[in-house]
C-alpha positions, -999 to +999 in steps of 0.1 A: +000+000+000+012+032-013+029+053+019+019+092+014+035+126+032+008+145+054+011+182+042+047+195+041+055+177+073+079+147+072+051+120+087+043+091+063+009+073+066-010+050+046-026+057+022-059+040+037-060+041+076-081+016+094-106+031+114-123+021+151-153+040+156-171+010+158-144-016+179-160-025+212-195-014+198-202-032+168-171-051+161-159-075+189-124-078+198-114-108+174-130-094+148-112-062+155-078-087+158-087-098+128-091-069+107-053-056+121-039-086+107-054-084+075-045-043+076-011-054+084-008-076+060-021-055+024+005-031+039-013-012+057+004+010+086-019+040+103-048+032+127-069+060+137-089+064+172-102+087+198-110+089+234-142+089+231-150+062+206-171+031+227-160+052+256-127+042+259-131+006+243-114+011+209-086+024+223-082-007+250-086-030+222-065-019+200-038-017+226-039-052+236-027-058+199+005-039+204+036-060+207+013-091+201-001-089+165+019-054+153+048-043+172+047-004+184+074+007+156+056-009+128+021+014+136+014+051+125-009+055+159-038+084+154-059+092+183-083+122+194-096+137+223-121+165+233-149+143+229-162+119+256-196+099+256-208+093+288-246+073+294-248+082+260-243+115+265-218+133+238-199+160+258-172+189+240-146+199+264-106+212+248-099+225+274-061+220+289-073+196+313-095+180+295-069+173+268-040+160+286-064+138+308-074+123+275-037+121+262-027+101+296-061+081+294-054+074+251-016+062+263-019+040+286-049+023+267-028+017+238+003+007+263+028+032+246+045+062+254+036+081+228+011+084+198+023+094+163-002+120+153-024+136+182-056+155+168-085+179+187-114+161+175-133+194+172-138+231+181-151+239+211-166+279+212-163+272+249-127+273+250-101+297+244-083+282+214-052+294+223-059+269+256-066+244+236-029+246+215-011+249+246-017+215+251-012+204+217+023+218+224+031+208+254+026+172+243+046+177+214+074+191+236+074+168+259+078+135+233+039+121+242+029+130+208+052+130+177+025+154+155-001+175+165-032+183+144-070+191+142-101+173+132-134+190+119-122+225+120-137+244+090-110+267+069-113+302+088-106+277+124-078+258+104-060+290+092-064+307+125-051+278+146-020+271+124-012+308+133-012+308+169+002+273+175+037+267+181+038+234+168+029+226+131-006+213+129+003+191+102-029+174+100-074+183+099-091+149+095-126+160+079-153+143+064-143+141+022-162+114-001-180+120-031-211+128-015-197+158+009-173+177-011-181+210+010-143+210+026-135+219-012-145+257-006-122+267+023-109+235+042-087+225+009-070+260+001-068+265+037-049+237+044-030+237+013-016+272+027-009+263+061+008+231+049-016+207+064-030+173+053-060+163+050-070+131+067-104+121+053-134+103+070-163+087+056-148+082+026-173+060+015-203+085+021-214+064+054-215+031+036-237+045+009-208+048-019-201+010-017-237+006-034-252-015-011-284+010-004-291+017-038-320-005-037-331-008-006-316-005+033-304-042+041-315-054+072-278-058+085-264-024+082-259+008+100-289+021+081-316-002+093-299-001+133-315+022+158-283+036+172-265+040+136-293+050+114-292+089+117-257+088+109-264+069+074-299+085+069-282+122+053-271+106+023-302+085+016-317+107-007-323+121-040-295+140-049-267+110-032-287+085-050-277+102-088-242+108-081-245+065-065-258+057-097-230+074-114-204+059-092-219+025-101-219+030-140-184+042-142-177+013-119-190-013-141-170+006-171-142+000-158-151-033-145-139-024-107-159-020-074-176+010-069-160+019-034-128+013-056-133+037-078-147+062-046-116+058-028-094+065-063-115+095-067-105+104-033-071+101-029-062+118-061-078+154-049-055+178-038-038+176-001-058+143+006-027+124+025-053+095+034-083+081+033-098+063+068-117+034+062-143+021+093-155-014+085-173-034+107-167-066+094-138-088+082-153-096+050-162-055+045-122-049+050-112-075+027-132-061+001-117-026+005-084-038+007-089-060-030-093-024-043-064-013-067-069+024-062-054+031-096-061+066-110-093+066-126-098+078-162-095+114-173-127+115-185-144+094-158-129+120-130-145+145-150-179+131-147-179+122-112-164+156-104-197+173-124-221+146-109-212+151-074-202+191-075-214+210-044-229+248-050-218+278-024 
């Protein structure tokens, strides 16, 4: 698997980074050791987490595979704190506390000393940003955290951030995929400027881009279960449904897999340094990673960038 620069910054990650949203909640722990292994083994080297995903869980999980299944030198680790969901409460708190609580919580999870790329999951209008970057510096400073970046932040936030911190933020991991191409407007140039990569979630439009609602919501996926089916639901409509059926006609051109030729899309726009993948199953992994990601067609970019363009 092709190994990729984020922004102007010297870290390498691939360039499709296993996700773990759903460890703990929807995938169980040897599915979870599973999916590592078969990560590992198509190449793959960046895993990407958060304190607050299955409160804690993914994290806990995924550090009982260090030094078994992958040793700690061979893994781009990417974690996130600021979020925490509590009695299924979601609760926003950057501030310095907050942070390096979740840093010290995030480390000994994972049983390391330090991650490889430490994000803010999100703004938080509570908070003095400048708060907020001191502790993205101090952990850079003081060797926890190799890289410090942002998640979710829109361009204006990005730009402003990048300014005042005194570590590089060499990284904003944002929701990209054919069906939400809004970060285009100001996320892209901004982070272009400031010399950031992009980290890109959802890639795969929530599951919808792989084709398998086109017809109807199957029984066994986030869109038909009570806790995951406002998360799918945005994308169920009209307008994701044409630029679907587009994806799956240039798809069957080409004779590839539609969430082949998503991902391809993807990874060729500008400043995208990876693309985070979140399966919940073995056999959904596998699938991703028997995609060739080969540059698509000069002519079929062209039509999936006219199908899918977003309006100001």
């Amino acid at each position: 698997m092709q190994q990729r620069f984020v922004g102007t910054s010297g870290l390498r990650v691939s360039a499709l980074a296993l996700g773990t949203m759903g460890w703990g909640v929807e995938t169980d722990a040897d599915t979870a050791r599973a999916q590592l292994g078969a990560f590992l083994d198509a190449g793959g080297t960046t895993v990407d987490t958060a304190v607050s995903y299955g409160e804690g869980r993914s994290e806990a999980i995924l550090g009982s595979m260090i030094g078994d299944v992958v040793a700690r030198s061979e893994v781009v680790l990417v974690s996130k704190a600021g979020i925490s969901h509590r009695r299924g409460r979601r609760m926003v708190d950057t501030s310095r506390r907050a942070m390096l609580a979740g840093l010290d919580a995030t480390l000994a999870r994972l049983r390391t000393d330090h991650l490889d790329l430490w994000l803010t999951h999100v703004w938080d209008d509570n908070v003095p940003l400048d708060e907020t970057l001191s502790a993205l510096e101090l952990a850079v400073t003081t060797g926890r955290v190799r890289y410090a970046g942002v998640s979710n932040y829109n361009g204006w936030q990005l730009a402003r951030a990048a300014t005042l911190c005194d570590a590089a933020l060499v990284a904003n991991q944002v929701e990209y995929s054919l069906l939400q191409r809004g970060v285009e407007h100001e996320v892209v140039p901004a982070a272009e400027h400031m010399g950031s990569g992009l980290l890109a979630w959802a890639p795969l439009g929530r599951g919808v881009l792989t084709g398998k609602y086109r017809r109807s919501v199957p029984t066994d996926s986030r869109g038909a279960s009570k806790t995951m089916a406002g998360y799918v639901e945005p994308y169920l409509g009209a307008s994701a449904a044409s630029i679907t059926e587009a994806l799956a006609t240039a798809a069957k051109g080409l004779d590839r897999q539609p969430l082949d030729v998503a991902l391809s899309w993807l990874l060729a726009q500008n400043n995208v340094a990876g693309a985070i993948v979140g399966p919940r199953t073995i056999e959904q992994l596998e699938q991703i990673l028997a995609s060739s990601l080969e540059p698509l067609p000069e002519q079929i970019a062209e039509v999936l960038e006219e199908v899918s363009a977003t309006r100001r």
